[in-house]
PAPALUM-421857 format. One record per atom (N, C-alpha, C, O, CB): x, y, z. Coordinates in steps of 0.001 Angstrom, whole numbers, plus 500000, padded with zeros to 6 digits. Atoms other than C-alpha are relative to their C-alpha. Last residue first. Glycine has a CB too. Example, Ala and Ser with C-alpha at 12.3 -4.5 7.8 and 13.67 -1.06 7.14 Angstrom:
// PAPALUM-421857
499180498810499940
513670498940507140
499230501090500730
499739502198500899
500414500462498585
500890498810500000
512300495500507800
500900501200500000
501936501181500665
499008500027501246
This chain:
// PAPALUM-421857
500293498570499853
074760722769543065
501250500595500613
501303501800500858
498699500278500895
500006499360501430
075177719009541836
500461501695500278
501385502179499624
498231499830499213
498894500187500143
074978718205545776
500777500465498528
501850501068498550
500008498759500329
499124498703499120
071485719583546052
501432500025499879
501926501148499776
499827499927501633
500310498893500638
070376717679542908
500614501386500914
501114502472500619
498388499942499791
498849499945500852
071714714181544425
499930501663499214
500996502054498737
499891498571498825
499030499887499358
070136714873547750
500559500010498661
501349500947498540
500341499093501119
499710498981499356
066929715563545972
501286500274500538
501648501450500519
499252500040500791
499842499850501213
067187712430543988
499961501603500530
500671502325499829
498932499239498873
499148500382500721
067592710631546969
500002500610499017
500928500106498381
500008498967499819
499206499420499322
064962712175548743
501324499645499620
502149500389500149
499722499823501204
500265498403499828
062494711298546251
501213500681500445
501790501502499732
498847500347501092
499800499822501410
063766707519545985
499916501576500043
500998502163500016
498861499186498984
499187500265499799
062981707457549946
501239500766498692
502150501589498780
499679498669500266
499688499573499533
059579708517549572
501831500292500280
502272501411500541
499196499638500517
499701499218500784
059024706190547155
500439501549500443
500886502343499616
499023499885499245
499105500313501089
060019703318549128
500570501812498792
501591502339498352
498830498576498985
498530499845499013
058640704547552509
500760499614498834
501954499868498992
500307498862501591
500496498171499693
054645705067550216
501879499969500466
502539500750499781
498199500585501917
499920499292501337
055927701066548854
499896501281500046
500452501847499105
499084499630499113
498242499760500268
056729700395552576
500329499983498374
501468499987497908
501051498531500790
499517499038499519
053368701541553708
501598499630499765
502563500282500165
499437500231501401
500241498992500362
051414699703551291
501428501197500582
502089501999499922
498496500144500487
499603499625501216
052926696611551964
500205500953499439
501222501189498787
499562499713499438
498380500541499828
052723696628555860
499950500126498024
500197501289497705
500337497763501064
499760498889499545
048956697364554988
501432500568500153
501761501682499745
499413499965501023
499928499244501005
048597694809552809
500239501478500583
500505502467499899
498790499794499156
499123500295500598
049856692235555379
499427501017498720
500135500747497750
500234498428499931
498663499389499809
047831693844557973
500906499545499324
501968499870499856
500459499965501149
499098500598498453
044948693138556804
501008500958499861
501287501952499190
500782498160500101
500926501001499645
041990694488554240
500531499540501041
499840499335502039
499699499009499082
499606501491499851
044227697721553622
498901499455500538
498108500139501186
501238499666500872
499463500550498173
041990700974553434
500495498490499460
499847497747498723
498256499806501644
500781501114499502
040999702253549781
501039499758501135
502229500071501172
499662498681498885
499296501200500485
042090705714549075
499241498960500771
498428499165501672
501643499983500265
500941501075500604
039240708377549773
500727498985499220
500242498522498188
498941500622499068
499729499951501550
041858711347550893
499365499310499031
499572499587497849
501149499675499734
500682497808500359
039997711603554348
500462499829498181
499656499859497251
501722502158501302
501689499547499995
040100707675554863
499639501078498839
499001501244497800
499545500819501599
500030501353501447
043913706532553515
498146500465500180
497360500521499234
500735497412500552
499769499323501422
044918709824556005
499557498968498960
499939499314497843
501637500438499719
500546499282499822
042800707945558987
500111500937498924
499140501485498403
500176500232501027
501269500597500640
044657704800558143
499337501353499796
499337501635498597
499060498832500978
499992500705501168
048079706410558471
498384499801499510
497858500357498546
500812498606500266
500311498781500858
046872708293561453
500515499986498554
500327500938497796
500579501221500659
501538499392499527
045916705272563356
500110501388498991
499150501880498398
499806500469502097
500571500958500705
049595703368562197
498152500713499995
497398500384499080
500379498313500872
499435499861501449
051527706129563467
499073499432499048
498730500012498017
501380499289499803
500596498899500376
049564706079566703
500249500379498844
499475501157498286
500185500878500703
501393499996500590
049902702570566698
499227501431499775
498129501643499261
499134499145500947
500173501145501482
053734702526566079
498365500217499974
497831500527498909
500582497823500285
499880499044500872
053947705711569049
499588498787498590
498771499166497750
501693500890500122
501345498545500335
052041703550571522
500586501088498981
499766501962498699
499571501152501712
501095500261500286
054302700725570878
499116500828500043
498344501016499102
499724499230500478
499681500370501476
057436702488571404
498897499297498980
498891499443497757
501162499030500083
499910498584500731
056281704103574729
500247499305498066
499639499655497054
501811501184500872
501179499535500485
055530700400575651
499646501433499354
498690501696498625
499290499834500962
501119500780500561
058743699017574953
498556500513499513
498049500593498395
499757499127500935
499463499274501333
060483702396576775
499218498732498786
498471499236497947
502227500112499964
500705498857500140
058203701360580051
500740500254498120
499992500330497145
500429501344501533
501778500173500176
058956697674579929
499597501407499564
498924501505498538
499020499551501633
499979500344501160
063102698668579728
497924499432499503
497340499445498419
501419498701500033
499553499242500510
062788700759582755
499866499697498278
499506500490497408
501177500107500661
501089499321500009
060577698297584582
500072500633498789
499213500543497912
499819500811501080
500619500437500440
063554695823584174
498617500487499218
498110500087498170
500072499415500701
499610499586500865
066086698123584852
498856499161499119
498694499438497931
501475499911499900
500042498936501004
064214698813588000
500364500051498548
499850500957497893
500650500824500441
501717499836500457
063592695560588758
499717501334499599
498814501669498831
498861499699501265
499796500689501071
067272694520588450
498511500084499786
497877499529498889
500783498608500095
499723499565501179
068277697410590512
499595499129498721
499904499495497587
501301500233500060
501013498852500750
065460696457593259
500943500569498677
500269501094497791
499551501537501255
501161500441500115
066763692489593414
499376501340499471
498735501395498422
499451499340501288
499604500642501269
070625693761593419
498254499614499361
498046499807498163
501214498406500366
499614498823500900
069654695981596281
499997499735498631
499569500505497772
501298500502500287
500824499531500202
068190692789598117
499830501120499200
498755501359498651
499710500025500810
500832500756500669
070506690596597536
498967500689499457
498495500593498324
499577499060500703
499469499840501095
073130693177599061
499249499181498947
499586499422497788
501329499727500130
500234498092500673
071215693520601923
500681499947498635
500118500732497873
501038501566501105
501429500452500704
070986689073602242
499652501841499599
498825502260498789
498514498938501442
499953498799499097
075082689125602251
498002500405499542
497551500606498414
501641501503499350
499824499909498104
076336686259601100
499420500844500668
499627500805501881
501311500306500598
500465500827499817
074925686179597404
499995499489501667
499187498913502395
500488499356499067
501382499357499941
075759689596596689
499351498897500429
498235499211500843
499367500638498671
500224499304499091
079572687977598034
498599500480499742
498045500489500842
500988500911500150
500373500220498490
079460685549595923
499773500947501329
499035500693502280
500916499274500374
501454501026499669
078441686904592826
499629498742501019
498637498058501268
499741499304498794
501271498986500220
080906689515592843
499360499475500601
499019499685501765
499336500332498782
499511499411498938
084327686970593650
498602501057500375
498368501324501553
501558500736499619
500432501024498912
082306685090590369
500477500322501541
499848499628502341
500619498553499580
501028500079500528
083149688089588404
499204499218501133
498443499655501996
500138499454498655
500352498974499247
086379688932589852
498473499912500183
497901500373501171
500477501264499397
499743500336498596
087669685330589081
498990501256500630
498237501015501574
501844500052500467
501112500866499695
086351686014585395
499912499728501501
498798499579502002
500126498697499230
């Protein structure tokens, strides 16, 4: 802990070392904004071509987003079940 606080005086003494500490903590900052928003633009592109397949096939479209969120984790349910019963059939073999 001594070393810790031995750190955070000296970046604190020294106004170049303030300043380094200022651009690594805005880079990691940026860094973590950018991967956020990559993660959000893949959820709504997921979510855009969800709806778009509930169009073309002529299923009815969720009303909100709490039936939508339903839908798609009863489709991730049975999906799931599937692959489970696949894994148990490959293993059988």
């Amino acid at each position: 802990m001594e070393i810790l606080n031995e750190l955070y005086q000296t970046i604190l003494s020294n106004p170049l070392y303030i300043g380094i500490a200022v651009v690594l903590a805005g880079l990691v900052f940026f860094g973590v904004v950018k991967k956020l928003f990559k993660l959000l633009l893949i959820v709504v592109a997921l979510i855009v071509v969800y709806l778009l397949y509930l169009h073309f096939t002529g299923q009815t479209l969720p009303k909100n987003a709490e039936e939508l969120i339903d839908n798609v984790k009863s489709k991730t349910e049975s999906v799931i079940e599937k692959t489970e019963e696949l894994k148990e059939n490959l293993e059988k073999k």
